[in-house]
N, C-alpha and C positions, 0 to 999 in steps of 0.2 A: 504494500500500500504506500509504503512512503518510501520506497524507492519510484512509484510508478508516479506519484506526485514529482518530485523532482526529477523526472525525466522530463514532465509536463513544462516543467516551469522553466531547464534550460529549454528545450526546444524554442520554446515561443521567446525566450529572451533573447538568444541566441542569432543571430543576422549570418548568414551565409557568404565564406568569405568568400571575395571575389576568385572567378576564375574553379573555386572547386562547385563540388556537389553534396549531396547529406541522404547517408542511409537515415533510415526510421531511428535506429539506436545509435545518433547523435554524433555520428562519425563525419568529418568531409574530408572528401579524397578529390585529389586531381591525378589525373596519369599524365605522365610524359611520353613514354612508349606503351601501346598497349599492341598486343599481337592478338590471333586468334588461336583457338585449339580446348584441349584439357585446361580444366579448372583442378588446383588441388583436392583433396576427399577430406573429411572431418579421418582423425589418425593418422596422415600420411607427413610425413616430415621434409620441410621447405629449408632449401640451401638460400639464402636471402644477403644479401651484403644492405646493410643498415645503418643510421645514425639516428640520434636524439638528439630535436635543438628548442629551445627556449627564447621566443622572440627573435629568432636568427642569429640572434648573436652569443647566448651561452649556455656552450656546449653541455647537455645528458650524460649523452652517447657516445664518441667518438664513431667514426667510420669503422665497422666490424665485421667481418664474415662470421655466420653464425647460419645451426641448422633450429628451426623449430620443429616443435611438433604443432600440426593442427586442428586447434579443437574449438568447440562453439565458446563464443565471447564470452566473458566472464562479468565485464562491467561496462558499466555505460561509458560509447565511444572505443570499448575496447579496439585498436589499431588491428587487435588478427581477424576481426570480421572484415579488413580492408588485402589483407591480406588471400583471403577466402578466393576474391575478385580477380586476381590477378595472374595470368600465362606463364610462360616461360618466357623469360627476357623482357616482361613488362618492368616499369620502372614507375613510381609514384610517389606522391607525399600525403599523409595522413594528418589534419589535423584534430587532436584530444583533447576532454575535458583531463584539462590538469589535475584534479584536486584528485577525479578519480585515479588517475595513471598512477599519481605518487603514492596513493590509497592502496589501491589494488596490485596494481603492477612489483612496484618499489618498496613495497610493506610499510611505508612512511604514512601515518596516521595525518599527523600535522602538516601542512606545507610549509615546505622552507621558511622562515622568513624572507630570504631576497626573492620569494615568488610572490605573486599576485593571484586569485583565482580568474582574474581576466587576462590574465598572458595567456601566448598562442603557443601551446606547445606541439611539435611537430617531429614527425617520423616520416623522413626518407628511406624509402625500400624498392630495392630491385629483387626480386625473383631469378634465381638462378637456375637452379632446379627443383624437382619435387618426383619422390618415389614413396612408396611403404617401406616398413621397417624392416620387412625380409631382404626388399634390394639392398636396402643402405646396409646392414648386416655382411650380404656376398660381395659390394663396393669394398667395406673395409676388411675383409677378409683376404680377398684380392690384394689389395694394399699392401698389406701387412704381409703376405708371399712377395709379392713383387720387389719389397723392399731389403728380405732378408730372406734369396733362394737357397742358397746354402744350406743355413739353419731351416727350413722349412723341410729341404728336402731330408736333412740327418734328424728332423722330429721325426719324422713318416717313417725314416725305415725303422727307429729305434719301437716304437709303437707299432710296428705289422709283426717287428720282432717276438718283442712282449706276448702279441698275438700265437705265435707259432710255440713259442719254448711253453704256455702254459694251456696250449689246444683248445684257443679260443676262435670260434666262429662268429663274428657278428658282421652286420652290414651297415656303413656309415650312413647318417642325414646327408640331404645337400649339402650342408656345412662344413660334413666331416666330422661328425660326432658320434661315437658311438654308444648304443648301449644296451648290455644285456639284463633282461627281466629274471631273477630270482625265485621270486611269489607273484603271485595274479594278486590284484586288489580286486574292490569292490564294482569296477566298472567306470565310478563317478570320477568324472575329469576335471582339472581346478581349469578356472579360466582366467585371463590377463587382470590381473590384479588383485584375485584373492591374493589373502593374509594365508602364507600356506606352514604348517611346520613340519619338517624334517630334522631327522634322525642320520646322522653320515659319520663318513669315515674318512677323511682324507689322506690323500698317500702318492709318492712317485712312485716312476715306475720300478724304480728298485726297490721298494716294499716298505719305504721312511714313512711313516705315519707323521703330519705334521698339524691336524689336527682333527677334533672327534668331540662331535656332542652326547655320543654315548659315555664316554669318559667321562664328563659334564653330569651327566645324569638326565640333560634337560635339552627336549629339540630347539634347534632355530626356527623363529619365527619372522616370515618376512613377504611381500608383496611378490609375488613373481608376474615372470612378464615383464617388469618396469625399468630395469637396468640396476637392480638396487644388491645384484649379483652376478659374476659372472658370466656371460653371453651363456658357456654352455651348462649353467645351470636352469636357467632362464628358459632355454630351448630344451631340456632332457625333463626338467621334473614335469614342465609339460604334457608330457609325452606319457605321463606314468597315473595310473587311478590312485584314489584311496586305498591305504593298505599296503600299496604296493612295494614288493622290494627289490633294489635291482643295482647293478653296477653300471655308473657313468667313465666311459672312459674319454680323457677330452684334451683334444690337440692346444695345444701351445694357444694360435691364437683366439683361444673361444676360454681360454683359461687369462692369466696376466702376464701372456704376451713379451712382449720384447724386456719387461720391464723386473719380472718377476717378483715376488711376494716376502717381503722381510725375510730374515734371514735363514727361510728353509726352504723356499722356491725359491730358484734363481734362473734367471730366465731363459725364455725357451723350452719351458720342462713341460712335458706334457703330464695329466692330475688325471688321477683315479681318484674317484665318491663312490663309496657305498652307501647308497639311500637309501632311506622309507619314507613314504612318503604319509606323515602319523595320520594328519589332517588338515582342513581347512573350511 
């Protein structure tokens, strides 16, 4: 009610600057380049080179390459409903209700002092690309081979190795992940963003246990889906029902990669998980 009241009451106070337009939810956009084709999907993730300016003259944002995700507007004026509108290689500026951006966007309750809630705060955005999260996924995957063959290719054979010396048959994901089922679960399959808890075991592949929530006594509990674990846990516990128990075994980059993991993965090491998957 009193958000729908003050939408009321910028709209009508509000004048249209010149040169742009105004969606319903308070936004005006101008394009510079607009092409024709595909419009992004709500979930797909936008490569965007962007800034933030404040009356033209002081700077948010700096000029940034940056990927978003795309998802329905969150607040009035929100800037990725302007986003929504726009091709590949278009190019635009968005102008915001400030008060909401610093509110919403910037977590800043208050506005600055050196701001006004009649300043003209503005987003420059071009569109670069736009894929789902599976392409961007096989993009950095790619990547990440392209960049270190060598290492990629003495991960593969040290892991088909592993495979042969302990008479393991499984068949990888697109990704390259593999994993074998232990126990059957209950059928029911968590979906992108349950809270899921799991029961594991981690370990190289030389048999180092580096760590274990059964050790713990107590599952991890965590959102999957969201990136808020490793690519190939993300993509295996997926894969698995209630109940279910099973061994992930997971190449280099779908684990941490070039970079590897405090002082017991070091990088390039391909991870085995022994999971259950308790609940969710």
């Amino acid at each position: 009610m009193a958000f729908g009241v003050m939408l009321s009451m910028m709209t009508s106070c509000n004048k249209v600057p010149k040169g742009y337009k105004a969606t319903k939810n308070g936004l005006y956009y101008r394009f510079y380049e607009q092409n024709i084709g595909e419009l992004p999907q709500i979930g797909e993730l936008v490569e965007v080179t962007f800034s933030c300016v404040v009356n033209d003259t002081t700077p948010i944002i700096p000029v940034t390459n940056n990927i978003l995700m795309l998802n329905e507007p969150a607040f009035y004026s929100d800037f990725i409903e302007g986003v929504a509108m726009m091709h590949k290689n278009d190019s635009a500026s968005f102008i915001v209700n400030i008060d909401s951006t610093f509110m919403y966007l910037f977590a800043i309750n208050k506005l600055p002092d050196e701001f006004k809630s009649t300043d003209v705060m503005k987003f420059n955005i071009k569109v670069n690309d736009f894929y789902s999260e599976s392409e961007y996924i096989k993009k950095m995957i790619e990547a990440v081979k392209n960049r270190y063959p060598d290492e990629t290719e003495r991960a593969y054979a040290e892991m088909q190795q592993y495979f042969a010396n302990n008479h393991i048959t499984v068949t990888p994901t697109e990704t390259g992940l593999y994993y074998e089922m232990k126990q059957e679960g209950n059928g029911e399959m968590p979906k992108k963003g349950d809270n899921v808890k799991v029961h594991y075991t981690g370990k190289l592949l030389n048999g180092m246990v580096f760590d274990s929530s059964i050790e713990r006594g107590e599952p991890i509990e965590v959102p999957i889906g969201m990136g808020y674990v490793i690519p190939g846990w993300d993509e295996g516990i997926m894969m698995m029902s209630k109940h279910e128990k099973g061994v992930l075994y997971i190449p280099y980059y779908l684990g941490y990669g070039d970079r590897g993991a405090g002082a017991d993965i070091p990088p390039f090491a391909n991870l085995i998980f022994e999971v259950e998957l308790v609940d969710f």
